[in-house]
N, C-alpha and C positions, 0 to 999 in steps of 0.2 A: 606425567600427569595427564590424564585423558581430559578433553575437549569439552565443554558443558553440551549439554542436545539442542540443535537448535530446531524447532517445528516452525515450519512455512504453509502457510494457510493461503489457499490459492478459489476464491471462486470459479467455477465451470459453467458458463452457460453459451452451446453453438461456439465451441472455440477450435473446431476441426484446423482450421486456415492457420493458427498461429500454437497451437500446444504445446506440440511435439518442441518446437523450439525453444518456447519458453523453461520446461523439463528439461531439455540437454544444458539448459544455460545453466542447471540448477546442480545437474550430475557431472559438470565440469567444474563447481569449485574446488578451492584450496582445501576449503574446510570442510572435514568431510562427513565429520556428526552430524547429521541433518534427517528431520523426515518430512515425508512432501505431503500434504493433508491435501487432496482434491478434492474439492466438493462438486459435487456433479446436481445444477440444479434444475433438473428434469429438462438436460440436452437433447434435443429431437435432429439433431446430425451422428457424424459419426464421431464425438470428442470421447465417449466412454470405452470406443472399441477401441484407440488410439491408448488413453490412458491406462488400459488393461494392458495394452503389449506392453507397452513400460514398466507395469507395473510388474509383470513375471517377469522382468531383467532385472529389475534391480528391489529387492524388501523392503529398502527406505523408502518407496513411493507407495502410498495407501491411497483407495478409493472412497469417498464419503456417497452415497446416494440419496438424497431427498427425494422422498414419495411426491412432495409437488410444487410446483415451483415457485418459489419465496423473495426469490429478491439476494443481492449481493450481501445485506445485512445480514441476515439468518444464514447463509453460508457462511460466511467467514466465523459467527458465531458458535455453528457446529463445527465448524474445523479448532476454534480455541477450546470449546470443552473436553475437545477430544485429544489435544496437545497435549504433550508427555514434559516438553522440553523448559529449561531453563528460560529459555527465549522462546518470543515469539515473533516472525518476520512475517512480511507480507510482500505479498508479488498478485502484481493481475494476467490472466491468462495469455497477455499476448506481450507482456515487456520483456526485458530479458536485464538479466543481470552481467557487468561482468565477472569472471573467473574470479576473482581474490577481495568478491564483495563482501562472503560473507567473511572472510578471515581480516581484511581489517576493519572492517565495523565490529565485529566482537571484542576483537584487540582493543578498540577504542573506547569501550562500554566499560571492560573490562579494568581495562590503566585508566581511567577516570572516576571506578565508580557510578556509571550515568544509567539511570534505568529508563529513559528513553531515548532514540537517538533517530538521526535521519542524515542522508548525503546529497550531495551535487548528483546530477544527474543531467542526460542528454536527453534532446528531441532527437527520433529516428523517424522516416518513412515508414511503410509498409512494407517494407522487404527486410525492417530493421538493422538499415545502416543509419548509423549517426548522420546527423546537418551539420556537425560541429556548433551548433547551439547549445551552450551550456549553462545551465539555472547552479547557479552558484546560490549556496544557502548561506545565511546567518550563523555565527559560533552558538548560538544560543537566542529561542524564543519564547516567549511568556505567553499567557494566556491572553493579554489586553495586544500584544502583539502578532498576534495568530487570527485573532478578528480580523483586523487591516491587510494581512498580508498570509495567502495561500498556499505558503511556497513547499508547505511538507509532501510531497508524492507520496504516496500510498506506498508503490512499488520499492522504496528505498527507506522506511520504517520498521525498527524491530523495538520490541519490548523486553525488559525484564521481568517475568513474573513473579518472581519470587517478592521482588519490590514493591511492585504494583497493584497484583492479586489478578485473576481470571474475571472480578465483575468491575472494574473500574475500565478494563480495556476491551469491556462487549461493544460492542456496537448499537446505538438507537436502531428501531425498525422503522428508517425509514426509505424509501423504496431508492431517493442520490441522493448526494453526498453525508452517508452515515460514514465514512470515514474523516471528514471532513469534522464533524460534530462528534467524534470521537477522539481526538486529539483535544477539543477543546474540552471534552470533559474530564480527561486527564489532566491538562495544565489549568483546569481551574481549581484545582486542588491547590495549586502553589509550586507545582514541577515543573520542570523547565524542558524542554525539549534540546536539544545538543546537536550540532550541525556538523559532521564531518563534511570539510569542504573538500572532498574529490567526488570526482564523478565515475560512479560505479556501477551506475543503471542506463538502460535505454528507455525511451517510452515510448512506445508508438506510437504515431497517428497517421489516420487515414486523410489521406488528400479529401475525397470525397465526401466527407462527413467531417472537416473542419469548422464550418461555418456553422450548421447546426449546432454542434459543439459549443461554441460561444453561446450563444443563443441560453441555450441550457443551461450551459455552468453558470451564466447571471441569473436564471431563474430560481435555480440551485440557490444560489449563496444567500440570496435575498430569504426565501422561504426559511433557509436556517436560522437565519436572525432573528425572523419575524416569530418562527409559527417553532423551532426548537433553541432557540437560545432567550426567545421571548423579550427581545432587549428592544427597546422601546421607540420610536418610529423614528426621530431626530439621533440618535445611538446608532441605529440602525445604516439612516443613510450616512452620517458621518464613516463609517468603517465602511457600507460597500462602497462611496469613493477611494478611498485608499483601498480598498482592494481591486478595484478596477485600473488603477493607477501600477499597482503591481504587477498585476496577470499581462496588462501592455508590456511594463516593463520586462518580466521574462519572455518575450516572443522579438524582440528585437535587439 
């Protein structure tokens, strides 16, 4: 019995430094039904001449190009319309998966039924070795739970579409964390999100942009509350304590 398809929608923007890697992590899984959606959004290095040599080695890697540049949201967006596949996974430009990510989180969706899902995952350096820092996820979160607590990486999310449909798992346009407010408008429906706990991803981060980092992801979270979940100012700060309380707690 052949493999369902799975499409991986990847935004592009200035990813020369970390690409190519990201793609080999992708052409070394188990599982091998896969196609690579690149969106290229209006790179001014060299990531689309990178993503072409790959591209003529291997047919499952396809190139998306946006006329101008949009934002992570409108990419990832054009890469799910353009998805053929059963599933839909996500990866960011610079993290990497391991080898037999996508074959047991498929398996897991799959023996369970779950049309959404997400795994454990590790912090790596820039050179993308692990710290051995590992964000262990929940069996299972809800939407009132997802508010408080941040813990779904992007880069370790796949979807069922056939379950779900192409307009409930688009993405808001907004310029960060539209992934963020995409899960939640998934699980405000009443679906639960499913946590494979091993860890089968890397994330990167940059030493040097650590600290801004913080910085922004609280501007980030707060903004989504406020100005796209609309939930109301005492709502509001009630969840981003407990989501600050989180985001400490997976860094230590």
């Amino acid at each position: 019995m052949e493999k369902e398809l799975v499409s991986i929608v990847v935004p592009v923007y200035n990813s020369e430094k970390f690409i190519k890697e990201t793609i080999n992590s992708i052409k070394q899984q188990t599982y091998e039904n896969w196609e690579l959606l690149l969106v290229n959004d209006c790179s001014t290095d060299n990531s689309e001449k990178i993503i072409n040599e790959q591209k003529n080695k291997d047919s499952r890697i396809k190139l998306i190009s946006l006329e101008k540049n949009s934002g992570a949201a409108i990419s990832r967006n054009t890469g799910i319309k353009e998805a053929k596949g059963k599933y839909i996974a996500f990866i960011d430009s610079d993290d990497l998966w391991k080898k037999d990510k996508l074959e047991k989180q498929i398996k897991f969706m799959e023996e369970n039924d779950y049309e959404f899902t997400f795994t454990s995952y590790e912090f790596a350096d820039e050179n993308g070795k692990g710290n051995g820092k590992i964000v262990n996820v929940p069996e299972k979160i809800n939407y009132k739970q997802a508010l408080k607590n941040t813990t779904i990486w992007t880069s370790t999310v796949i979807f069922n579409v056939d379950k779900l449909g192409k307009d409930l798992i688009s993405m808001p346009n907004v310029r960060r964390g539209q992934d963020t407010a995409t899960w939640w408008k998934v699980l405000k429906t009443g679906v639960y999100a499913y946590g494979l706990t091993e860890n089968l991803s890397l994330y990167r981060r940059s030493n040097e942009t650590l600290s801004s980092n913080k910085i922004t992801a609280l501007k980030r979270t707060w903004n989504l509350y406020r100005n796209v979940e609309k939930l109301p100012l005492f709502q509001s700060l009630y969840n981003f304590c407990w989501y600050c309380f989180n985001a400490v707690r997976r860094r230590v």
